[in-house]
C-alpha positions in Angstrom: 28.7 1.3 -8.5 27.0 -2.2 -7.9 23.4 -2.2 -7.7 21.4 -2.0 -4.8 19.4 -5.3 -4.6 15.6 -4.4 -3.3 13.0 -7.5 -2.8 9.8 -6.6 -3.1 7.5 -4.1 -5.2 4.9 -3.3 -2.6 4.5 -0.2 -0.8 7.8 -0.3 1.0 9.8 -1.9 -1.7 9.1 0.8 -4.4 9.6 3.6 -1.9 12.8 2.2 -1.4 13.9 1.7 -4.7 12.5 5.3 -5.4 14.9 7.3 -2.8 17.5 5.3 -3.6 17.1 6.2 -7.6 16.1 9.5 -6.9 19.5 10.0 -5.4 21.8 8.9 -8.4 21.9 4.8 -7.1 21.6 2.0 -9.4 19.0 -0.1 -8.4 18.1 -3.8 -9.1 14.3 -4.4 -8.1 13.4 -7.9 -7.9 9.3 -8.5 -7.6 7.9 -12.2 -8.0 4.5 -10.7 -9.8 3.2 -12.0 -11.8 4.8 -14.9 -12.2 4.1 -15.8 -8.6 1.1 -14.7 -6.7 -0.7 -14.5 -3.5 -4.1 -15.1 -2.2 -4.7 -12.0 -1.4 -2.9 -9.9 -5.0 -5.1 -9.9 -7.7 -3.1 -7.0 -9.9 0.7 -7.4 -11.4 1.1 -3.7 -10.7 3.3 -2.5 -7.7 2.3 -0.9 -4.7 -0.9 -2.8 -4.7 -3.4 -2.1 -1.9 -4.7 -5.2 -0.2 -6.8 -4.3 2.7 -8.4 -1.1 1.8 -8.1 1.6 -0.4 -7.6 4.3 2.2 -3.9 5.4 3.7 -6.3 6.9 6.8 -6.1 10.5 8.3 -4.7 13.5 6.3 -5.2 15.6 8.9 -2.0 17.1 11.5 -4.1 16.7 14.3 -3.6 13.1 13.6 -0.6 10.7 13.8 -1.2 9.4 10.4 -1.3 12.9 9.3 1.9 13.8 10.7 3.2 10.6 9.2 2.1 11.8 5.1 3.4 15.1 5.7 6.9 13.9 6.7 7.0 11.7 4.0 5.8 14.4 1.5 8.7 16.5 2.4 11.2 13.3 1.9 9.7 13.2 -1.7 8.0 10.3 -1.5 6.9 8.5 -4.6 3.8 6.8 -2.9 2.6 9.7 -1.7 2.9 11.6 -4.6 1.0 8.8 -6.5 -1.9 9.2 -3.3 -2.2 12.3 -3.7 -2.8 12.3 -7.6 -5.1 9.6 -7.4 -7.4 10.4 -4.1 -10.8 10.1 -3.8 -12.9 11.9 -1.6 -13.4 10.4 2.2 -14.0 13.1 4.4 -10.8 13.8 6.4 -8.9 10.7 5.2 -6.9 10.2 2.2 -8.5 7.1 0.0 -7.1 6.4 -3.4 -8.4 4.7 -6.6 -6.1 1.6 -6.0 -6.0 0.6 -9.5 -4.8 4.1 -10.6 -2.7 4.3 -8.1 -0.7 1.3 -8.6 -0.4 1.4 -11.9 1.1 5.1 -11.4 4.0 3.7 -9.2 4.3 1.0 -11.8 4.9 3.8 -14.3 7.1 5.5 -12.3 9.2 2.7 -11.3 10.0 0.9 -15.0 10.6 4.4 -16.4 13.2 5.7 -14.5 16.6 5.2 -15.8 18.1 4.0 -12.6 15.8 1.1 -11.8 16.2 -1.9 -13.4 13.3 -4.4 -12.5 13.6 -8.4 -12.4 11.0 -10.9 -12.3 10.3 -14.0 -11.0 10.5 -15.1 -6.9 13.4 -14.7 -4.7 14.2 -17.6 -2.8 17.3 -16.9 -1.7 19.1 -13.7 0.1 21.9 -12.5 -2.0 25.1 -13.4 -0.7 26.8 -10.2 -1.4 26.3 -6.6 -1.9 23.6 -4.0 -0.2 20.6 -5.4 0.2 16.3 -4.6 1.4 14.5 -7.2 1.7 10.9 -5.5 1.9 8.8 -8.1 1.1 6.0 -7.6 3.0 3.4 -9.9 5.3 3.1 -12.2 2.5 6.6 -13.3 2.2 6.9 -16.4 0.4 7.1 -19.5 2.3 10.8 -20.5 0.2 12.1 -17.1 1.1 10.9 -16.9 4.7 12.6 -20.5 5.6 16.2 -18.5 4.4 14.9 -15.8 6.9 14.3 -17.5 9.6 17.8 -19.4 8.7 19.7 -15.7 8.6 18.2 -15.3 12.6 18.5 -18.9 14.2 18.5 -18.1 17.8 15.6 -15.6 17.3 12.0 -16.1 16.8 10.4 -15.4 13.6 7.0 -14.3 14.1 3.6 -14.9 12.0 0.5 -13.6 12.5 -3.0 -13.1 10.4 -4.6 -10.3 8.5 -8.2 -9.4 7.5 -9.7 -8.2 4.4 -12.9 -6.9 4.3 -15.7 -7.2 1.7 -16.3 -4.9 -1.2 -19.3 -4.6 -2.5 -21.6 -2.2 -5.6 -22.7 0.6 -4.8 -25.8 0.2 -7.0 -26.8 -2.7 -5.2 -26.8 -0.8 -1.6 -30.1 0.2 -0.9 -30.1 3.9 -0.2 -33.9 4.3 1.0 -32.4 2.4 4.1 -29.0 4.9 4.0 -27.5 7.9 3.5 -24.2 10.1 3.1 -22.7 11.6 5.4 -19.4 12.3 7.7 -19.2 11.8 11.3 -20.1 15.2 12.8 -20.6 16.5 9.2 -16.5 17.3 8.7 -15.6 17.6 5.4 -17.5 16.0 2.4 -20.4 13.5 3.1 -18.5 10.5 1.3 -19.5 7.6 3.6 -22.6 6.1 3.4 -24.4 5.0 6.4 -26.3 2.2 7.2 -28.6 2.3 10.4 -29.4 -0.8 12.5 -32.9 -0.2 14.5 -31.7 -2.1 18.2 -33.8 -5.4 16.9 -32.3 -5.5 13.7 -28.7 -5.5 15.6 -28.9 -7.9 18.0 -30.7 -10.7 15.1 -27.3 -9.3 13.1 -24.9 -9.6 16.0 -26.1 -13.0 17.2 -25.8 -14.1 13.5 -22.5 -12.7 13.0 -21.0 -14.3 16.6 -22.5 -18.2 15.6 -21.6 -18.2 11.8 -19.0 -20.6 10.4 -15.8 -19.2 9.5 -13.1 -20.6 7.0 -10.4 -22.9 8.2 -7.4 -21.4 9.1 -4.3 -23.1 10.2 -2.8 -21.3 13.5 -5.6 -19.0 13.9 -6.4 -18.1 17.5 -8.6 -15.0 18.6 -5.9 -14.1 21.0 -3.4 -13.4 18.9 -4.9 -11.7 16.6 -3.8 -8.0 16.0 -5.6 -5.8 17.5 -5.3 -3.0 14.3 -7.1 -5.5 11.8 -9.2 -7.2 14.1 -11.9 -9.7 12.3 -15.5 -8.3 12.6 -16.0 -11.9 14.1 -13.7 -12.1 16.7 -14.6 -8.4 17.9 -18.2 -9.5 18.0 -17.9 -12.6 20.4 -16.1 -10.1 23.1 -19.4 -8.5 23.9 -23.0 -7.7 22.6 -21.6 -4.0 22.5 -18.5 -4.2 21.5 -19.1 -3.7 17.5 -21.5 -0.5 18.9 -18.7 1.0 20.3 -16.4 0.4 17.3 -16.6 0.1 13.9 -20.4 0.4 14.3 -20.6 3.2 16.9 -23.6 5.9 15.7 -21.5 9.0 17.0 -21.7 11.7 15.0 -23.8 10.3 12.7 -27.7 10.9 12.6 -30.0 9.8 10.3 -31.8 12.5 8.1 -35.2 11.2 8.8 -35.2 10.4 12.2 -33.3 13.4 13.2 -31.7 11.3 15.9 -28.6 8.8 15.9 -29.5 5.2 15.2 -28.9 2.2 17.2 -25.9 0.8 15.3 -24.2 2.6 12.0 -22.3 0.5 9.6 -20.3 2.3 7.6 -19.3 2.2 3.6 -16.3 4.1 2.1 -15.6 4.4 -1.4 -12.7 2.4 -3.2 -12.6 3.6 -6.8 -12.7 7.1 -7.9 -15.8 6.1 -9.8 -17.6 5.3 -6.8 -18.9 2.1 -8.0 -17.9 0.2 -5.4 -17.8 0.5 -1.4 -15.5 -1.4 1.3 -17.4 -2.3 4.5 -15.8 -0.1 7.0 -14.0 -2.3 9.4 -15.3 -5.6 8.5 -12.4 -7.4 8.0 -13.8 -11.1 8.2 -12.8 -14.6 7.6 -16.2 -16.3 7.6 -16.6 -18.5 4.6 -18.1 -16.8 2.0 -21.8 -17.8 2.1 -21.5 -17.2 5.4 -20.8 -13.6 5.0 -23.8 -13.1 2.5 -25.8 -14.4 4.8 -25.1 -12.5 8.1 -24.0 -9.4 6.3 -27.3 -9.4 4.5 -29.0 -9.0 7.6 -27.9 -5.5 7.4 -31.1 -3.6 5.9 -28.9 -1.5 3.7 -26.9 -4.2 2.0 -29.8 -6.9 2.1 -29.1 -7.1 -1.7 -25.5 -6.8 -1.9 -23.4 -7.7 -5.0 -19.9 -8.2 -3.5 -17.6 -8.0 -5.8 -14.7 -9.4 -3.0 -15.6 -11.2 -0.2 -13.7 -10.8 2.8 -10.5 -13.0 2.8 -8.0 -13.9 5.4 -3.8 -14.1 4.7 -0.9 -14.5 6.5 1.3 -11.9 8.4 4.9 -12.4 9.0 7.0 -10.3 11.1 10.7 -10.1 12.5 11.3 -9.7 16.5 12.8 -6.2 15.2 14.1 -4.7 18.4 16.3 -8.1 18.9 17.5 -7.7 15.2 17.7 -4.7 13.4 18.7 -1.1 13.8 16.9 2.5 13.9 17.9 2.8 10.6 15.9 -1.2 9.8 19.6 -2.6 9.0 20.8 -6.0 10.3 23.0 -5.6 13.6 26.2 -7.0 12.9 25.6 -7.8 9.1 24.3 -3.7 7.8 24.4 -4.5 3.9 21.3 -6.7 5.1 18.4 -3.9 5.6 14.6 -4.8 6.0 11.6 -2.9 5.4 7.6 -3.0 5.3 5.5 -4.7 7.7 8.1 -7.6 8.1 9.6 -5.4 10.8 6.7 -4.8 12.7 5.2 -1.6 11.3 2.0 -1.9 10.9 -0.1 0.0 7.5 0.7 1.0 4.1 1.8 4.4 4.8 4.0 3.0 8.2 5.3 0.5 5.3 6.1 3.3 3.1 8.0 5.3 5.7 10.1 2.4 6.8 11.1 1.8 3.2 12.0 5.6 2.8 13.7 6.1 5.7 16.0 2.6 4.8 16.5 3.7 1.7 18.2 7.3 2.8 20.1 6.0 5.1 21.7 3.2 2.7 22.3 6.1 0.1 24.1 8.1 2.8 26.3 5.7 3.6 27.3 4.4 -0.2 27.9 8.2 -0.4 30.1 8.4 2.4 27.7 10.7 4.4 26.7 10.4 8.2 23.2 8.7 8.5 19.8 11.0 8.9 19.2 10.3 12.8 15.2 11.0 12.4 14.9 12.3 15.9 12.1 10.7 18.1 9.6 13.4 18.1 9.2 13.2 14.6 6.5 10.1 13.6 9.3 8.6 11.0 11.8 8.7 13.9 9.8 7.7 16.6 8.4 4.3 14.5 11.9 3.3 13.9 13.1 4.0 17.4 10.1 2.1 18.5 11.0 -1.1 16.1 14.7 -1.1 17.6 14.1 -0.1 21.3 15.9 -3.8 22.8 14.0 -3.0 26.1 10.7 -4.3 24.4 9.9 -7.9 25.5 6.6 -8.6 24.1 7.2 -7.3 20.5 4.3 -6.6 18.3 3.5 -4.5 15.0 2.3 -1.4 15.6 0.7 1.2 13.9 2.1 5.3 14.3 0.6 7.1 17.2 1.5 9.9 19.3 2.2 7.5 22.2 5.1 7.0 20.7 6.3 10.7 20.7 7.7 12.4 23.3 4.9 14.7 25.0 5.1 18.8 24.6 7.3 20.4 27.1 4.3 22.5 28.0 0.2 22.4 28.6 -1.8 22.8 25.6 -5.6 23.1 26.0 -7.5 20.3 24.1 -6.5 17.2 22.4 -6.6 18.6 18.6 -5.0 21.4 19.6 -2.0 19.8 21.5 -1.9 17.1 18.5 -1.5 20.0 15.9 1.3 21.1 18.5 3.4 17.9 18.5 2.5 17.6 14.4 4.5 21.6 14.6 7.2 20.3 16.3 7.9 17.8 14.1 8.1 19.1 11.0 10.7 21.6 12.5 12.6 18.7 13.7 12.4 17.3 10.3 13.1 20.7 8.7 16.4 20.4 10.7 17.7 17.5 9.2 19.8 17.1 5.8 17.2 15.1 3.7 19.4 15.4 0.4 
């Protein structure tokens, strides 16, 4: 059997190569690190995490949730590797990144199936089954063969956010503390309180500081998932207060009473030597964000070892071009997966990958495809990516909006979220997953 060509060694990528090993398929995975970079990779391993550390909610009540578990029963290599190499963040899953990549890494060059190539793709192979899954940061030779393969289509871009990391011995804890919001699970974020003075001097800052050039950049087309800290600022004085720095939940230990403002810190190594600032995905320039950010009282002496960076997004008008099962219309040994085809988020990425992956190794084994039905989050993401009725396409991270409601009343949201979650997992426990 010729080898099944996957591009790309991120999240998607490996999954991909993963099911499709797993299953008996020889496999030909193609990865440009390290010879070729981006801005925003800093580690040769695979399945490196970019943006954050944490894959989100582990919880059924949640979307994201829902989404792990379904993947877990598909034997998913990334999640497999998360769950090894989790930290502790309350009701999410977080990871040690550096663990956790190089665990895929491991697992990817040691299985007998795989066979890895280095060195940048810049050209779609001509023949034979192939995923491209090469992520947001898709390099600019291969893209312009991309954009080629769709002519009469648009072939989208859009930019992402990074926020700062910074040591957690250089946080100042007599100004913070640990805790959860509403005291669920462990206390592994720290908190840092803004007194209603020391907000609006930070919020004023934050709204007038200079920000890095970037080509093509406009506030209004900015994703709303990754939103800069910025951009989200200049919409309103409140705006941050109701987001990533709303005090709900959280009150400080020696007031007794919720602060003005909270801004957040979440571990992102298992050594908890360094924090990411929660939801500060920025692209100020970088003395700009020591500045402002020192204004915080909490991190008035930070030592960042990252400073917030932005890169570039790319994404396919999916429901024009591909399939529910991420294949080409009209040319299926062409498959995509990863946030090129509009799901948004590592573990969305992943799912996209595995669900690709199965269905391509169904096919070479002259099996009907797995029809992931739409109540399920894996089926319901793809269904979403290929509905052809969607105009305005853009990525979108999994949410129970995209799931068909219950059939009956359930009292409270958790409780009629841990209902849907029920429902599909005996969808998915309906389906041949071999």
């Amino acid at each position: 059997m010729e080898p099944v060509i996957v591009v790309g060694a991120g999240l998607a990528g490996s999954e991909a190569a993963w099911q499709l090993a797993r299953r008996g398929i020889p496999v030909q995975l193609r990865e440009m690190k390290p010879h070729k970079m981006t801005p925003a990779h800093h580690s040769p391993d695979f399945g490196e995490l970019v943006c954050s550390n944490s894959l989100r909610s582990d919880q059924l009540e949640n979307a994201m949730g829902l989404l792990k578990e379904e993947l877990r029963r598909c034997g998913s290599l990334i999640m497999a590797c998360a769950d090894e190499h989790r930290v502790e963040a309350g009701g999410a899953l977080a990871v040690d990144r550096y663990a956790f990549s190089a665990a895929i890494t491991e697992k990817i060059r040691s299985h007998p199936n795989i066979t890895v190539t280095e060195g940048e793709v810049t050209e779609i192979p001509a023949e034979g089954n192939v995923i491209l899954a090469t992520g947001p940061l898709t390099s600019q030779a291969l893209s312009e063969q991309i954009a080629k393969l769709f002519p009469d289509s648009k072939y989208l871009n859009f930019f992402d956010a990074a926020a700062p990391l910074v040591t957690f011995e250089s946080v100042d804890m007599e100004s913070a503390w640990f805790a959860s919001r509403y005291d669920r699970g462990t206390p592994d974020y720290v908190n840092c309180p803004m007194t209603e003075e020391e907000y609006q001097e930070f919020w004023e800052a934050l709204t007038t500081a200079q920000e890095a050039e970037v080509h093509g950049f406009e506030d209004a087309g900015v994703f709303e998932g990754c939103m800069p800290v910025e951009v989200m600022a200049r919409r309103g004085v409140d705006t941050l207060r109701y987001g990533p720095l709303k005090p709900v939940g959280l009150r400080d230990p020696k007031t007794g009473k919720e602060p003005y403002a909270v801004v957040q810190l979440r571990k992102d190594n298992a050594q908890g030597s360094i924090y990411n600032i929660v939801g500060f995905q920025t692209h100020l320039r970088w003395p700009e964000q020591k500045r402002v950010f020192s204004l915080i009282p909490a991190l008035k002496n930070a030592e960042y070892v990252r400073y917030g960076v932005m890169h570039r997004n790319t994404f396919l008008d999916s429901p024009r071009l591909l399939d529910r099962y991420y294949r080409v219309r009209g040319q299926e040994r062409l498959m995509f997966a990863g946030q090129i085809t509009g799901v948004e988020g590592y573990v969305e990425s992943t799912a996209s990958g595995c669900l690709a992956a199965m269905e391509l190794a169904r096919r070479l084994e002259g099996k009907p495809p797995v029809d992931f039905p739409r109540e399920t989050a894996m089926g319901a993401m793809a269904l979403y990516i290929s509905d052809q009725s969607v105009v305005n396409f853009q990525p979108m991270n999994v949410n129970f909006g995209l799931i068909p409601p219950l059939d009956h009343r359930v009292k409270g949201k958790r409780n009629k979220n841990a209902e849907i979650s029920k429902r599909a997992l005996e969808k998915l426990g309906e389906l041949d997953l071999s």
